[in-house]
One Martini backbone bead per residue (centre of mass of N, CA, C, O) as a GRO file, in nm:
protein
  268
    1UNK     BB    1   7.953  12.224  12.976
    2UNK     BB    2   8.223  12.270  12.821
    3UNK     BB    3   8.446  12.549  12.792
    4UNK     BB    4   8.591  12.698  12.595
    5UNK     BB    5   8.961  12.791  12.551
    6UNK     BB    6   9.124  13.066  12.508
    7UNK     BB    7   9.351  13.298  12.334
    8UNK     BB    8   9.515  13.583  12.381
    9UNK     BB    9   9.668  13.801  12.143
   10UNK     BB   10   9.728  14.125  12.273
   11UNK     BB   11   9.880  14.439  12.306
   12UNK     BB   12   9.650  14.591  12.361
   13UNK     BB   13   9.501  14.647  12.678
   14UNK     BB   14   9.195  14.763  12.621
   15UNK     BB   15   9.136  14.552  12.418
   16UNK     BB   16   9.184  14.262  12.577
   17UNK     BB   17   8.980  14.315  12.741
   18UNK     BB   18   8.733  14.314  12.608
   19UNK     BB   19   8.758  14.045  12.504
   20UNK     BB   20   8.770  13.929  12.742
   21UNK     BB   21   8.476  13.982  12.846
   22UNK     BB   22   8.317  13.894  12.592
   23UNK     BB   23   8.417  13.584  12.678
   24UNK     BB   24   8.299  13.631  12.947
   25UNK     BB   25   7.951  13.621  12.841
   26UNK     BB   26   7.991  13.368  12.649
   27UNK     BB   27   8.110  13.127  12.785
   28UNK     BB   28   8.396  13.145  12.774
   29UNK     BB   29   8.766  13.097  12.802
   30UNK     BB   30   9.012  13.268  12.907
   31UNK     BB   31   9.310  13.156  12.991
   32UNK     BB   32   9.492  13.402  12.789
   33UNK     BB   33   9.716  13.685  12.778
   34UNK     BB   34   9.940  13.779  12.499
   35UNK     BB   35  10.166  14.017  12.325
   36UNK     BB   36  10.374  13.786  12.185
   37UNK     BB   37  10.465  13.545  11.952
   38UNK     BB   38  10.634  13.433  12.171
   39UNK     BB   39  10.428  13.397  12.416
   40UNK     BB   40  10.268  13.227  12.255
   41UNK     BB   41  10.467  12.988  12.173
   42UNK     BB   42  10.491  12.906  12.465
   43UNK     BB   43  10.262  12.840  12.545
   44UNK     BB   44  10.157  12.609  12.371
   45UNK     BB   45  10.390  12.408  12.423
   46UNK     BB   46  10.264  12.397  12.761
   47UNK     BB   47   9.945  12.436  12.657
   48UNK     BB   48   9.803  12.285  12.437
   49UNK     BB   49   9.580  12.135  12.551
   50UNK     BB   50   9.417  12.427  12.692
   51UNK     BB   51   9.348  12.499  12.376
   52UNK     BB   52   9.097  12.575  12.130
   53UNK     BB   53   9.165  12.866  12.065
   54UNK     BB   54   9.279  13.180  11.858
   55UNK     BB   55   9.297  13.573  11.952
   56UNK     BB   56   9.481  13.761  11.673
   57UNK     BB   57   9.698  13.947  11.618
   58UNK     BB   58   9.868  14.126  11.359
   59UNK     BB   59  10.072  14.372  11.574
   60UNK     BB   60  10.330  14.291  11.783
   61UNK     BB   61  10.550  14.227  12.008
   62UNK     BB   62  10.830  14.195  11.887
   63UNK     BB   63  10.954  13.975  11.609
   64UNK     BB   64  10.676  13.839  11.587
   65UNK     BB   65  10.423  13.782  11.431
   66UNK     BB   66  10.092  13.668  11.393
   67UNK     BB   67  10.160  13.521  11.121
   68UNK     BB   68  10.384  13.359  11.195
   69UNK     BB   69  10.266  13.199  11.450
   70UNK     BB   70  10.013  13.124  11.312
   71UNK     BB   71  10.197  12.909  11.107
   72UNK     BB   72  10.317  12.735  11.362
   73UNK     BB   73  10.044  12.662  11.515
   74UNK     BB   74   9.938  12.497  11.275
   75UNK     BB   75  10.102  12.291  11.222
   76UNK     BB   76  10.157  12.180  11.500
   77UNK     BB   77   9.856  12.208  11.663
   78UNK     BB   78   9.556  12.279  11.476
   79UNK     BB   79   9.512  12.549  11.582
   80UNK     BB   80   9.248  12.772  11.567
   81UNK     BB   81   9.211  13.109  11.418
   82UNK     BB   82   9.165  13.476  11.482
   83UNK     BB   83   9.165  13.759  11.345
   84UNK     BB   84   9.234  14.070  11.517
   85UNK     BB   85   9.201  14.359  11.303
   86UNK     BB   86   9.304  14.633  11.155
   87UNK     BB   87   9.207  14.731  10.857
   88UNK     BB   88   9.479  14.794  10.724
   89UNK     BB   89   9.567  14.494  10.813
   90UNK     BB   90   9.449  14.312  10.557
   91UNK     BB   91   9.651  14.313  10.370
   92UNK     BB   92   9.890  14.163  10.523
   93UNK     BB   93   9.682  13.915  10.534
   94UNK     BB   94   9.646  13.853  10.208
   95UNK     BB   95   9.967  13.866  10.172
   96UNK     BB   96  10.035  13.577  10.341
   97UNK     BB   97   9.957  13.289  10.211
   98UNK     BB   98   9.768  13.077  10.350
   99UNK     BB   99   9.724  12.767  10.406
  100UNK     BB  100   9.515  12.801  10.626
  101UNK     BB  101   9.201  12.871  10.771
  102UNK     BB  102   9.069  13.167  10.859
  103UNK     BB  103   8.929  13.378  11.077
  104UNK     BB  104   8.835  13.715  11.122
  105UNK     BB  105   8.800  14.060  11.232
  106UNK     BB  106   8.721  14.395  11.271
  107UNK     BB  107   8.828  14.670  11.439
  108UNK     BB  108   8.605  14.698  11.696
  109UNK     BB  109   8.505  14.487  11.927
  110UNK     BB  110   8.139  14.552  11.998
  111UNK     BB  111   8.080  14.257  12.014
  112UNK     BB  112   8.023  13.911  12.015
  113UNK     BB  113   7.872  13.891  11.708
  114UNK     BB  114   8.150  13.930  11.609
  115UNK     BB  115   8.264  13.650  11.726
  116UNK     BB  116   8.077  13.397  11.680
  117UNK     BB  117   8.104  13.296  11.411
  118UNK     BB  118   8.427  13.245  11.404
  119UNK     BB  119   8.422  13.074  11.670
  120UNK     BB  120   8.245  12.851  11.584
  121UNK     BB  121   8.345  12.743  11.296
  122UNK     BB  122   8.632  12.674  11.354
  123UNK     BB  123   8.543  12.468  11.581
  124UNK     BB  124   8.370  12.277  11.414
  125UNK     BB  125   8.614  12.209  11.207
  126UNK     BB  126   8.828  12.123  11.406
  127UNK     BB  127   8.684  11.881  11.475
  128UNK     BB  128   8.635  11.721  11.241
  129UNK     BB  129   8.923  11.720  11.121
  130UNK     BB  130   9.040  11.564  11.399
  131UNK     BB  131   8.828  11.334  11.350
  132UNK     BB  132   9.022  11.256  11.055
  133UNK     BB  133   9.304  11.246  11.198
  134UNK     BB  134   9.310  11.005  11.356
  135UNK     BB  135   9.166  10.786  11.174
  136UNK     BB  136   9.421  10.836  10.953
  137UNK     BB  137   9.664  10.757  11.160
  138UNK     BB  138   9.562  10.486  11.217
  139UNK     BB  139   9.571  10.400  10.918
  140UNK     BB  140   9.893  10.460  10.930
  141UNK     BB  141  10.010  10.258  11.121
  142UNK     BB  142   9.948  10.041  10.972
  143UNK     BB  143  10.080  10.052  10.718
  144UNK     BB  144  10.365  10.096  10.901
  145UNK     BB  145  10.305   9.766  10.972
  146UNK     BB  146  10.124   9.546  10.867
  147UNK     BB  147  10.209   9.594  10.567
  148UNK     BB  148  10.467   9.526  10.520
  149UNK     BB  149  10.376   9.182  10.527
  150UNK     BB  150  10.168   9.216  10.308
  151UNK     BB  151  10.423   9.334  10.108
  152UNK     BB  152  10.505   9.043  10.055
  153UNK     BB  153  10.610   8.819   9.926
  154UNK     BB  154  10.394   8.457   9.829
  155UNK     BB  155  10.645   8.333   9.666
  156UNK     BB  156  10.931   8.222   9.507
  157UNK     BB  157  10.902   8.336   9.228
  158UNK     BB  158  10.942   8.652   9.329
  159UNK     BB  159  11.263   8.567   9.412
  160UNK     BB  160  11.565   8.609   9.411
  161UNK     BB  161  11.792   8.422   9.391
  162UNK     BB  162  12.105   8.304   9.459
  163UNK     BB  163  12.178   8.274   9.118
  164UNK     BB  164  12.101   8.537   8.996
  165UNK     BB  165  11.779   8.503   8.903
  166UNK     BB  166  11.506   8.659   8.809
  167UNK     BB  167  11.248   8.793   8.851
  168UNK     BB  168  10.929   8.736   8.831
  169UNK     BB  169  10.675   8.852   8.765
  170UNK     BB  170  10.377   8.982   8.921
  171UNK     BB  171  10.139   8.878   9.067
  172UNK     BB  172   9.811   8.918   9.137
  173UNK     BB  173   9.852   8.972   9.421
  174UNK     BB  174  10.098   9.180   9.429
  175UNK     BB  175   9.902   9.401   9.293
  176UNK     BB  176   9.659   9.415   9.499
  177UNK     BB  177   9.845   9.493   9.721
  178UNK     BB  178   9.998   9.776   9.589
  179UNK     BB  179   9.715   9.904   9.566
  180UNK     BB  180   9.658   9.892   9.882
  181UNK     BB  181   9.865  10.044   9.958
  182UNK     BB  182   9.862  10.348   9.754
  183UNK     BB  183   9.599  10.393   9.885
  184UNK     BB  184   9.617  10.411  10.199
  185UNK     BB  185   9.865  10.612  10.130
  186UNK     BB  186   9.706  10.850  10.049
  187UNK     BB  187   9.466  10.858  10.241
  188UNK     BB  188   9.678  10.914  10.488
  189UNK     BB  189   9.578  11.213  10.417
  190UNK     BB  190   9.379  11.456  10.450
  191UNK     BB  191   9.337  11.604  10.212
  192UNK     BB  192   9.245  11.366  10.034
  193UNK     BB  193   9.025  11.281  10.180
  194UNK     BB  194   8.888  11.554  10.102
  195UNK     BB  195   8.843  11.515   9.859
  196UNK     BB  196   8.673  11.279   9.824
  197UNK     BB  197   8.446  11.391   9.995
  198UNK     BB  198   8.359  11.644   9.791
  199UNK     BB  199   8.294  11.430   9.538
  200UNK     BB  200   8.049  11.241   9.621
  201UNK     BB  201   7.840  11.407   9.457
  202UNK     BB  202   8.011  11.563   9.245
  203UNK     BB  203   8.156  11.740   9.019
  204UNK     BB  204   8.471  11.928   9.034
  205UNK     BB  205   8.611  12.178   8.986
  206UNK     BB  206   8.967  12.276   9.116
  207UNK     BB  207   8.873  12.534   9.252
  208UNK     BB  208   8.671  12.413   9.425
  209UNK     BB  209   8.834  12.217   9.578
  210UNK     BB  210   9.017  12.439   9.681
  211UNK     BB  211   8.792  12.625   9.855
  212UNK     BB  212   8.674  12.301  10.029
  213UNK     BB  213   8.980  12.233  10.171
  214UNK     BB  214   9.180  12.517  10.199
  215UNK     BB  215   9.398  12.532   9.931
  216UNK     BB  216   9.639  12.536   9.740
  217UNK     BB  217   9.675  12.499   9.401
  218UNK     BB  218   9.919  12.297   9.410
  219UNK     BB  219   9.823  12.100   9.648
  220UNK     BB  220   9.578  12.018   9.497
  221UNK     BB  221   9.693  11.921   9.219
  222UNK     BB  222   9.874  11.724   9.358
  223UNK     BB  223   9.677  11.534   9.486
  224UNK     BB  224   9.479  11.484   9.241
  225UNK     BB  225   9.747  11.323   9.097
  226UNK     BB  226   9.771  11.102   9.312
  227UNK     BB  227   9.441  10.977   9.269
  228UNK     BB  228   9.479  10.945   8.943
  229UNK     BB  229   9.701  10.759   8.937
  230UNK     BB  230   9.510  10.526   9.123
  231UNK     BB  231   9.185  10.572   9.018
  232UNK     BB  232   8.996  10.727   9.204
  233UNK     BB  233   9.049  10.948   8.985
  234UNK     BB  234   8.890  11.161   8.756
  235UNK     BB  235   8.997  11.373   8.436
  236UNK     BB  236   8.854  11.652   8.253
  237UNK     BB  237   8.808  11.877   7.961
  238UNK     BB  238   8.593  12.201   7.999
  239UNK     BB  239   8.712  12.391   7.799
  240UNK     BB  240   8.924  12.542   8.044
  241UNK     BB  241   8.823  12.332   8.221
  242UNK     BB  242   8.923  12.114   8.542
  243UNK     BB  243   8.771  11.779   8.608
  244UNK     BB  244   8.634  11.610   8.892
  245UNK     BB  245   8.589  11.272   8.964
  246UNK     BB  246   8.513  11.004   9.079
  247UNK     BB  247   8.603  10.607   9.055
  248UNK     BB  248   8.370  10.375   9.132
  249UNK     BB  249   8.517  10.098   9.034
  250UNK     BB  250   8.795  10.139   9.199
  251UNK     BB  251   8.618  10.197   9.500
  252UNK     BB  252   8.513   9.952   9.494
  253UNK     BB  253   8.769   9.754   9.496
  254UNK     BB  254   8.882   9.901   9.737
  255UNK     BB  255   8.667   9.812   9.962
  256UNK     BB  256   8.654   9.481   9.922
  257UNK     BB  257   8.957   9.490  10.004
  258UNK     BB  258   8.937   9.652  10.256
  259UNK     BB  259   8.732   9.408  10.386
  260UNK     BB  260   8.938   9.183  10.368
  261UNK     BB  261   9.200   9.347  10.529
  262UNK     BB  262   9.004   9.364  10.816
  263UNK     BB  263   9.010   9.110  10.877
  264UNK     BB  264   9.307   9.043  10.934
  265UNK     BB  265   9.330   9.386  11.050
  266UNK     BB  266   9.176   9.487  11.304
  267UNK     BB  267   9.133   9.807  11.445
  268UNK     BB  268   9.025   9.662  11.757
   0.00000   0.00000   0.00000
């Protein structure tokens, strides 16, 4: 089994050493250790290939604190982070309103079994989260080229002629297109992906929706919206809360449909 690959960011000397230590006995493997959010993001941009984890500090040489490299490498390149941080900066790492998920532990760190929980679960959660991002991805290709063509009109009836007169309505083809353009093209994102996902066993308040998919709560609201408005998913009104789950009926049109459109359009 090939060892996970780690970089470590931290500017105290002694730190740094302890760490690389605690993760070769932990049988992973330091890559590099680096003090500054810029050598940071340059190790990235040269290897990112090359990590699989990053522990960060989060006071660092530099212009560039832990936190701002930290969304940086995470927008750019998915790599899961965990900040090792001194007790006093905890505050400055809640009130940075971090978009992605990461995972901390607190200095000093006294053995391994301080880092193995937070870099175990970070590491499971991004290869999983990668391959549906990946799967994803295929399935966005193909929605901008293949689709292109499938969302042609298919009779003459709809194309406004030369004489300058109008469209004529939408036929049912042309409906059943755009449903499944709008389709693709919403859960070709992987938020909306995960909301889906979360949602197959039971109906989940909004808060619920936001901490399993660990979003803030605009984006959620946001991707919620555009899945409510496509019929994917229904909400509704309990007390105080909104609440959401599938639209069965939807998603099962979606499914006959999307099971015709791969007859066509075969992903291997």
């Amino acid at each position: 089994m090939v060892n996970e690959n780690i970089l470590i960011v931290e500017d105290e000397g002694l730190t740094s050493l302890a760490l690389e230590s605690l993760l070769k006995k932990a049988k992973y493997n330091p890559v590099a250790t680096v003090s500054s959010g810029e050598e940071a993001l340059s190790f990235m941009r040269e290897n990112v290939n090359e990590v699989d984890l990053i522990l960060m500090d989060i006071i660092l040489d530099g212009s560039i604190n832990g936190i701002d490299a930290a969304k940086e490498i995470s927008t750019k390149y998915h790599t899961p982070i965990v900040f090792v941080t001194a007790l006093e900066d905890m505050k400055t790492l809640e009130s940075a309103k971090l978009g992605e998920p990461f995972g901390y532990i607190i200095k000093p760190v006294k053995g391994i079994n301080d880092l193995r929980p937070n870099i175990e679960t970070l590491l499971y959660n991004s290869k999983i989260k990668e391959e549906i991002r990946k799967k994803l991805m295929q399935i966005h290709d193909i929605t901008q080229t293949e689709l292109i063509n499938f969302s042609q009109p298919t009779n003459n009836n709809e194309i406004q002629n030369q004489g300058g007169e109008e469209k004529q309505p939408l036929s049912e083809d042309q409906h059943f297109k755009d449903f499944m353009i709008g389709c693709l093209s919403a859960l070709a994102n992987a938020d909306r992906f995960l909301i889906m996902t979360v949602l197959k066993d039971r109906p989940l308040k909004l808060t619920e929706i936001q901490n399993l998919i660990e979003k803030s709560r605009s984006a959620t609201s946001h991707n919620l919206q555009i899945l409510e408005h496509l019929g994917l998913i229904k909400g509704w009104k309990k007390g105080r809360f909104t609440y959401y789950s599938l639209a069965k009926t939807e998603i099962l049109k979606f499914l006959e449909n999307w099971r015709f459109w791969l007859s066509l359009f075969p992903l291997s």
